[in-house]
N, C-alpha and C positions, 0 to 999 in steps of 0.2 A: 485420551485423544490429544495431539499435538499439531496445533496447528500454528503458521509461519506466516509472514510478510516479509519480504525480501526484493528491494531495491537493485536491480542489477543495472548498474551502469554500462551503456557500452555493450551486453549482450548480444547485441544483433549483427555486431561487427567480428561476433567470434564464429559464425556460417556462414556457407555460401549457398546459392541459390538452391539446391537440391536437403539442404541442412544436414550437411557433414560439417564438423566440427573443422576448422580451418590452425588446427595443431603445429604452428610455424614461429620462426621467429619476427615474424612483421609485429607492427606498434599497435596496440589491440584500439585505440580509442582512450586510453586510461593513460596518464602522464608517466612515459618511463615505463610502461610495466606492457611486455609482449603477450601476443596471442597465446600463445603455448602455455607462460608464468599464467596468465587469468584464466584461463581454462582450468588446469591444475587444483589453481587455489580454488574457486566455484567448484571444483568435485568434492573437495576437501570438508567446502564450508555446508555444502548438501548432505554429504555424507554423516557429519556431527550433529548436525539438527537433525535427523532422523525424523524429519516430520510426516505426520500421517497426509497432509495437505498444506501445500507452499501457493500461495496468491503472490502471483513472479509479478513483479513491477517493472516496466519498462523489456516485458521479454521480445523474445524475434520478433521481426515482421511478419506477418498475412500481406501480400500480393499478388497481383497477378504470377510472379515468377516464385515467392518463395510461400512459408508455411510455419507458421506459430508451433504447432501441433507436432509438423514432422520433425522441426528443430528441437523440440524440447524432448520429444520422446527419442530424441537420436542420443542427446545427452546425458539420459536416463540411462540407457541403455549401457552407453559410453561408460556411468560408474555404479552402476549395479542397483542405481536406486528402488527404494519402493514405490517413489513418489514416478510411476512410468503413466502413466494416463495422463492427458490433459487437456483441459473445456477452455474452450475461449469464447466472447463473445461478440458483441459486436467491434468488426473491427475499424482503424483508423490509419489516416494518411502519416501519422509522427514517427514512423518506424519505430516504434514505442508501444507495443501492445498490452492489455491485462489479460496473465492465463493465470490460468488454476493447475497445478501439478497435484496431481493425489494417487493413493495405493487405492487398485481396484479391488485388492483383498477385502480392505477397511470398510472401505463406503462407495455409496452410488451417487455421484454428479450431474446436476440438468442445469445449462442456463435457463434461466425464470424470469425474463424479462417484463413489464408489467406496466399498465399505462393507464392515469386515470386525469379525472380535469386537474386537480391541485399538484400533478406529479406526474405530469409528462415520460414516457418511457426514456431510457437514458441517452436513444441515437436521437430523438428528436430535440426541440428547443422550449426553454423554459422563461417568462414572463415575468421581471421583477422589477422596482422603481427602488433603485436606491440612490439615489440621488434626491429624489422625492420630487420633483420635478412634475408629478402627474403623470409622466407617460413613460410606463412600463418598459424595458427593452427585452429584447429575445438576449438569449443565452446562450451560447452550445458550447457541450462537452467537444473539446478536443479527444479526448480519449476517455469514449463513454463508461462508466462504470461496470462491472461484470456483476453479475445478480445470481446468484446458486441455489440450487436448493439442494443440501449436500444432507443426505443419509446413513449415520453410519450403521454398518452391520449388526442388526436387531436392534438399534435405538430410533429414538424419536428427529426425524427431521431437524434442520439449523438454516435460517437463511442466512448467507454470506453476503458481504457486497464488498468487493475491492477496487479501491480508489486509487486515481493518480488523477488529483489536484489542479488546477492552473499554478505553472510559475509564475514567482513575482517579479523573478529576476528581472531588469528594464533592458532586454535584448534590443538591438538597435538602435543607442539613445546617442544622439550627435553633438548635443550639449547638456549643461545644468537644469535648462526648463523641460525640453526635450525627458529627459530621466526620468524627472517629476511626473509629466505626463503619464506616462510608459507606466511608472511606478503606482499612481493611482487608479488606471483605468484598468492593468492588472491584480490588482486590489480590488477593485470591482469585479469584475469577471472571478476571481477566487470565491470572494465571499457569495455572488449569486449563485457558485455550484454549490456551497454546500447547504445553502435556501435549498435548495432544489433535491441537493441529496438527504437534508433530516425530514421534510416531506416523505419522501418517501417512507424512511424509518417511521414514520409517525402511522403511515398507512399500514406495516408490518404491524407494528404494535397493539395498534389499533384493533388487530384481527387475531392478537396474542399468540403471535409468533415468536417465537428466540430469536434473538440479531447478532451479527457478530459484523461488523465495519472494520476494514484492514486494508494498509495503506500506505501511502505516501500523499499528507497533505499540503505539502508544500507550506506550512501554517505551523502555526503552537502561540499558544499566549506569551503575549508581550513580547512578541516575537522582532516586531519593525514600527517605527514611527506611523505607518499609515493606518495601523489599527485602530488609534483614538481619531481618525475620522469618520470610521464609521461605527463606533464604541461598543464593536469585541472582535474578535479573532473567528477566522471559520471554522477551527476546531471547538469552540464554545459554542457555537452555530447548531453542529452534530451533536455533542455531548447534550446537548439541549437546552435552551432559557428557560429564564422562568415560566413555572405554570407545565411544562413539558414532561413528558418521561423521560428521567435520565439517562445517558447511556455511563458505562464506567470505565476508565480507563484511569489505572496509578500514578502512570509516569504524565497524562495529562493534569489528574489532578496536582502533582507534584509541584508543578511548572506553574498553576494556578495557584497557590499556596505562597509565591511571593518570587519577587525579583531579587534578592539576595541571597535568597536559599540553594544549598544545592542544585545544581538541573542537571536530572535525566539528559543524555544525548541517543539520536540513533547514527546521524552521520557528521563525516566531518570533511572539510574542505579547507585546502590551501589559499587561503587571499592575503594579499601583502606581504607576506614571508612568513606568513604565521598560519598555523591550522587553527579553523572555527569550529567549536562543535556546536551542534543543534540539536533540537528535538523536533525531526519532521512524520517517522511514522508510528502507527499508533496501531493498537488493536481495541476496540471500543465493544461492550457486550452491554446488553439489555439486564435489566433485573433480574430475571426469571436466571439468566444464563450464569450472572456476577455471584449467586445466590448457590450453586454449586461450588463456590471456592475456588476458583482456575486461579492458576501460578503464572503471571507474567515475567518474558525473561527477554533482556536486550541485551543480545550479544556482541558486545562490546568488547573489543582487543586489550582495554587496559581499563574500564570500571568495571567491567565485571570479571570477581577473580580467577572465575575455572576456565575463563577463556584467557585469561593474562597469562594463568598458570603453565597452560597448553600453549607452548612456542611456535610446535607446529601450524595451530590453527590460530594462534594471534599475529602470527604472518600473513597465511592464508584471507583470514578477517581483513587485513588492510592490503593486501595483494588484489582480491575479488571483487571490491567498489567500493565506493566511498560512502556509502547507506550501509547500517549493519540490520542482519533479520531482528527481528520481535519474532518471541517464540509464547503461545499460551498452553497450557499444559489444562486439560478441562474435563472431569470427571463429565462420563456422558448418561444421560437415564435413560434406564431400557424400555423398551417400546411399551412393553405392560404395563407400566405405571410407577412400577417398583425403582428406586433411584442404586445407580452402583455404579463404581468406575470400569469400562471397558478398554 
């Protein structure tokens, strides 16, 4: 079974309110690159990952006028995917929503949403003092997390939970102190989601469930100066501290392993006249799951070679957003007990 995280930039500007695909030459939202070119490329990059279940980051809007579900499944349609069905859940005002695209062949999708004292359900607000101050603050998801409980055909259940993060970017800052602000109190708000979101995993586990976290966390170690404020990263957060259950993820650990080394990227961005790369999303598994051998694969237009090699789709790759998919490849075990890849 292959499953996907994929960062769509910009998305929501490629429908219109009925979710037909808006296939024109107008400016998609992406620098330089039209409606029609992103579209295309997004068919291209769907089409190559072939994934059983894609956890779309930042997909269409749910509004009064438009529709996560009808837009995605138009697109599907659009390029012959498998991945044609798709679960959203609670949704939000960012025109930025999280769906789940999946083959209804493969497997069975439910949102699983779940609400207890230590771990608040995802639409409501979460209670934490980091500042230390004594007095806790409320929390909320902007873009509450999607919760799954995904079945595939004759195997054993997986809960999924895909994330999209607080930015840290310091949107609106008018000066130097101004920025700083911006820049720590978004640093707060990041780190209390993901308090908020390994609670939860702690509750999954707890009940020895399989986890699989997938995402954009706007985060990764040693990622920004504001982390040794509050001494770690919200992806260390989820991955778990000490005393925790770990969760596993390569290209996190990779990035933990030292600041000179190598680093993994998923996206990259233009600032200053120069492209940045980062390591923002992730696919994070529990034990029980890391424990079957899954292949993680970040499809990357120039470190990784079969996508450098492929012209066609390492255009496509940097035509279709500036996030590339994480792709896990995960032998699944059958319902009976007996373990084998499906």
């Amino acid at each position: 079974m292959r499953l996907a995280t994929y960062n769509v930039e910009w998305f929501n500007n490629l429908f219109n309110d009925a979710g037909d695909l808006l296939d024109d030459e107008q400016w998609s939202g992406r620098w330089n690159v039209t409606r029609r070119d992103q579209i295309a490329a997004l068919g291209a990059v769907f089409a190559a990952l072939d994934a059983d279940a894609v956890m779309v980051i930042e997909a269409p809007d749910t509004s009064r006028r438009r529709s996560t579900q009808r837009a995605l499944e138009k697109f599907a349609k659009r390029f012959d995917l498998r991945t044609n069905r798709v679960l959203t859940g609670f949704v939000n005002d960012t025109q930025q929503e999280i769906a789940l695209m999946y083959d209804p062949h493969k497997m069975d999708a439910v949102h699983s949403p779940f609400a207890a004292p230590q771990a608040p359900q995802f639409d409501g607000s979460f209670s934490v003092d980091l500042d230390h101050d004594g007095r806790p603050e409320p929390v909320r998801w902007s873009k509450p997390p999607l919760e799954v409980i995904l079945t595939p055909q004759g195997a054993k259940p997986i809960c999924l939970i895909g994330v999209h993060a607080k930015s840290k970017a310091p949107h609106g800052a008018g000066d130097a102190a101004h920025m700083l602000r911006i820049n720590i109190e978004n640093r707060r708000k990041q780190l209390a989601q993901c308090l908020w979101l390994r609670a939860r995993v702690d509750q999954l586990l707890q009940q020895g469930q399989p986890v699989v976290v997938l995402g954009d966390f706007n985060d990764g170690p040693g990622l920004d100066e504001f982390e040794a404020l509050f001494g770690r990263s919200g992806v260390e957060v989820v991955l778990g501290e000490v005393g925790a259950v770990p969760l596993y993820d390569p290209h996190a650990r990779q990035a933990l392993s030292g600041r000179i080394a190598a680093q993994p990227a998923t996206a990259r961005f233009e600032h200053d006249g120069a492209f940045l790369s980062v390591l923002l999303d992730y696919i994070m598994v529990s034990p029980d799951v890391a424990a079957r051998g899954p292949q993680w694969t970040i499809w990357h237009p120039f470190d990784t070679p079969a996508c450098y090699a492929n012209e066609a789709l390492r255009n496509a790759l940097l035509l279709a957003s500036d996030h590339f998919p994480v792709t896990l490849d995960l032998p699944v075990p059958l319902a009976s007990g007996d373990s084998g890849p499906t």
